[in-house]
C-alpha positions in Angstrom: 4.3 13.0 7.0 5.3 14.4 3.6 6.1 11.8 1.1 7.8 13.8 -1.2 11.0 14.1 0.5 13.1 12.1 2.8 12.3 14.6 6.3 8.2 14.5 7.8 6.9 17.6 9.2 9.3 17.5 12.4 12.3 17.6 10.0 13.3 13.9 11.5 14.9 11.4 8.1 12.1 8.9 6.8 11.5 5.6 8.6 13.3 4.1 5.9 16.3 6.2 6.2 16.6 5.7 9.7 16.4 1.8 9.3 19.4 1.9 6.1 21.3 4.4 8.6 21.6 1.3 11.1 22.1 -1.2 8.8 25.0 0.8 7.5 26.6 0.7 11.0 26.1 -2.8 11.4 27.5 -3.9 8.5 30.5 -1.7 8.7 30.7 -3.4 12.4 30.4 -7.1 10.8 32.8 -6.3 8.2 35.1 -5.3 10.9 34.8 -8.7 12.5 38.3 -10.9 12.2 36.7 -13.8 10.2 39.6 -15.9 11.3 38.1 -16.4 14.5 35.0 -17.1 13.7 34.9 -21.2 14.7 34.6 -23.8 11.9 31.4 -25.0 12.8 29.6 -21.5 12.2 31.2 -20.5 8.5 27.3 -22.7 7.5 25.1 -21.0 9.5 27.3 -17.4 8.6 27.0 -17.8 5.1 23.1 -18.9 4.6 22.8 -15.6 7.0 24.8 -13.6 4.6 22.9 -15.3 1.3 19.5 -14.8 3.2 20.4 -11.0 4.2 21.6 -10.1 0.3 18.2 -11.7 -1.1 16.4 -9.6 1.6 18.2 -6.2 0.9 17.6 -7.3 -3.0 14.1 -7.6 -2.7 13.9 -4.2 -0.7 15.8 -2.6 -3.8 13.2 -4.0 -6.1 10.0 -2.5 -4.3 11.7 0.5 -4.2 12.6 0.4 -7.8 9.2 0.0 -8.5 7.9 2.2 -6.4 9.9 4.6 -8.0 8.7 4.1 -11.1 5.1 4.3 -10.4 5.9 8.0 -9.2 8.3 8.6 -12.2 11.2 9.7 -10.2 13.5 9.3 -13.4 12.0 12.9 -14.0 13.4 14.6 -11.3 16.9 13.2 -12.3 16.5 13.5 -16.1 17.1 10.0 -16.5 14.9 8.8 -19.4 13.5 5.8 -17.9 13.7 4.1 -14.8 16.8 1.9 -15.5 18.3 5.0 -16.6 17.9 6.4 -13.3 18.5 2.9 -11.6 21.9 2.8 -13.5 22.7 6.0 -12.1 22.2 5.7 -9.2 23.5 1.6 -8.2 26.3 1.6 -10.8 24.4 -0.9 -12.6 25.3 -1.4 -16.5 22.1 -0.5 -18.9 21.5 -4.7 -19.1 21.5 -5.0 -15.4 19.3 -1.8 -15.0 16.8 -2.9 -17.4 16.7 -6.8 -16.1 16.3 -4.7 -12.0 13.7 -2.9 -13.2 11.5 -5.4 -15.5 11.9 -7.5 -12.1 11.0 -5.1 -9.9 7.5 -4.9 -12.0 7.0 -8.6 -12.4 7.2 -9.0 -9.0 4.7 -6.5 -8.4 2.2 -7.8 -11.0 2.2 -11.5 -12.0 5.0 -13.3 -10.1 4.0 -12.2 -5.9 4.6 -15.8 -4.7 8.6 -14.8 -6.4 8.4 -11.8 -4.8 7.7 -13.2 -1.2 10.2 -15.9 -1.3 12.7 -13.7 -2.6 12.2 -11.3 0.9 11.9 -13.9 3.2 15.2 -14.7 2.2 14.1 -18.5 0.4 15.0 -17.9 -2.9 18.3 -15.6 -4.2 18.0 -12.2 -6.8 19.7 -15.0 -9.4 16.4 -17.6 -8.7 13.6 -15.1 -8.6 15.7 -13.9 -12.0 15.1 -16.9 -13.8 11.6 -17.6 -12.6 10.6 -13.8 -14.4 12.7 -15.0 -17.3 10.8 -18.5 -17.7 7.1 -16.8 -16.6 7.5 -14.1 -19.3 9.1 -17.2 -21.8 5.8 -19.3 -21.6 3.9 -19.1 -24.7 1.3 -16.2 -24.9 -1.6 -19.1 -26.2 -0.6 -21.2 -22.8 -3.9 -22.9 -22.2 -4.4 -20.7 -18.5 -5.3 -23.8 -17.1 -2.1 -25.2 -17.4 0.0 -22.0 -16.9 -0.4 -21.4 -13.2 0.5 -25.1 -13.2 3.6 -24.1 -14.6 4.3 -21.1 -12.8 3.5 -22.9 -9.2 6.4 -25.9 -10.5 8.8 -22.1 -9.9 7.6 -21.1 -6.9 8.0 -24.7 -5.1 10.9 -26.0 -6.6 13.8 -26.6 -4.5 15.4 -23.9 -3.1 18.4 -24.6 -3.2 19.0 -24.8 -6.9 21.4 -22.9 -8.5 20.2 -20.2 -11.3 21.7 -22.3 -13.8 19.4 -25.4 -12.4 16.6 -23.4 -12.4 17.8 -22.4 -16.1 17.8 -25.5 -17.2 14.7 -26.5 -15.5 12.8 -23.5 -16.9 13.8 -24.4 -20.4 12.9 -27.8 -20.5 9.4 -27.2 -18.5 8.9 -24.4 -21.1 8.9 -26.8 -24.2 
């Protein structure tokens, strides 16, 4: 298969490509679903499956990101750095770009655990936000014992706090 494009030897799209091609279809089939129907006691079980899906397709974004970067595909757009290109191509602002990609990279290097919760669909792109933010926060003379203590607190909190709880709770446990 060549890697450098999105066709392999037999001219057939990329694994990859064929997998976002169906998940194009079926979300253009679920968004064509009458919600009004859909009974009272499902809108739960809908929504967590929606939440779960976004944090999924979010993580997916982010390893691609970063793979991207590793192969410096900025330079075959001209972009002059990865959020650049990221920006360009997700109609991201520069902030947002920047924040995707220094993500992307923590998630690859020193926050995994984040990185795993975040595709299993645990924890949402806001959470696995603020746990980078409050890892990359944490003093630079943290006694190592203590800051995988620290870091582990992130990765087992409740899940189902807010970004703003795990704000707050970063910022305190930071101090």
């Amino acid at each position: 298969m060549d890697i450098d494009t999105d066709r392999t030897a037999t001219g057939s799209a990329h694994p990859l490509m064929r997998w976002l091609a169906g998940v194009d279809e079926q979300v253009d089939g679920a968004i064509e679903c009458p919600t009004l129907s859909l009974p009272l006691d499902q809108y739960d079980a809908a929504l967590r499956q929606l939440s779960e899906c976004e944090a999924r397709l979010a993580s997916l974004r982010l390893r691609l990101t970063r793979q991207a970067e590793l192969n410096e595909v900025k330079k075959l757009s001209g972009a002059a750095n990865t959020a650049g290109w990221v920006r360009q191509l997700t109609r991201m602002g520069g902030r947002d770009a920047s924040v995707s990609v220094r993500l992307a990279k923590a998630l690859d290097l020193t926050i995994r655990p984040t990185g795993e919760a975040l595709a299993e669909g645990r924890i949402s792109l806001g959470q696995a936000q603020v746990i980078e933010r409050a890892i990359r926060r944490l003093p630079k003379d943290v006694d190592p014992r203590y800051g995988p203590k620290r870091s582990w607190f992130c990765w087992t909190a409740p899940s189902t706090w807010t970004p703003t709880t795990w704000t707050r709770q970063a910022s305190t446990s930071t101090r």
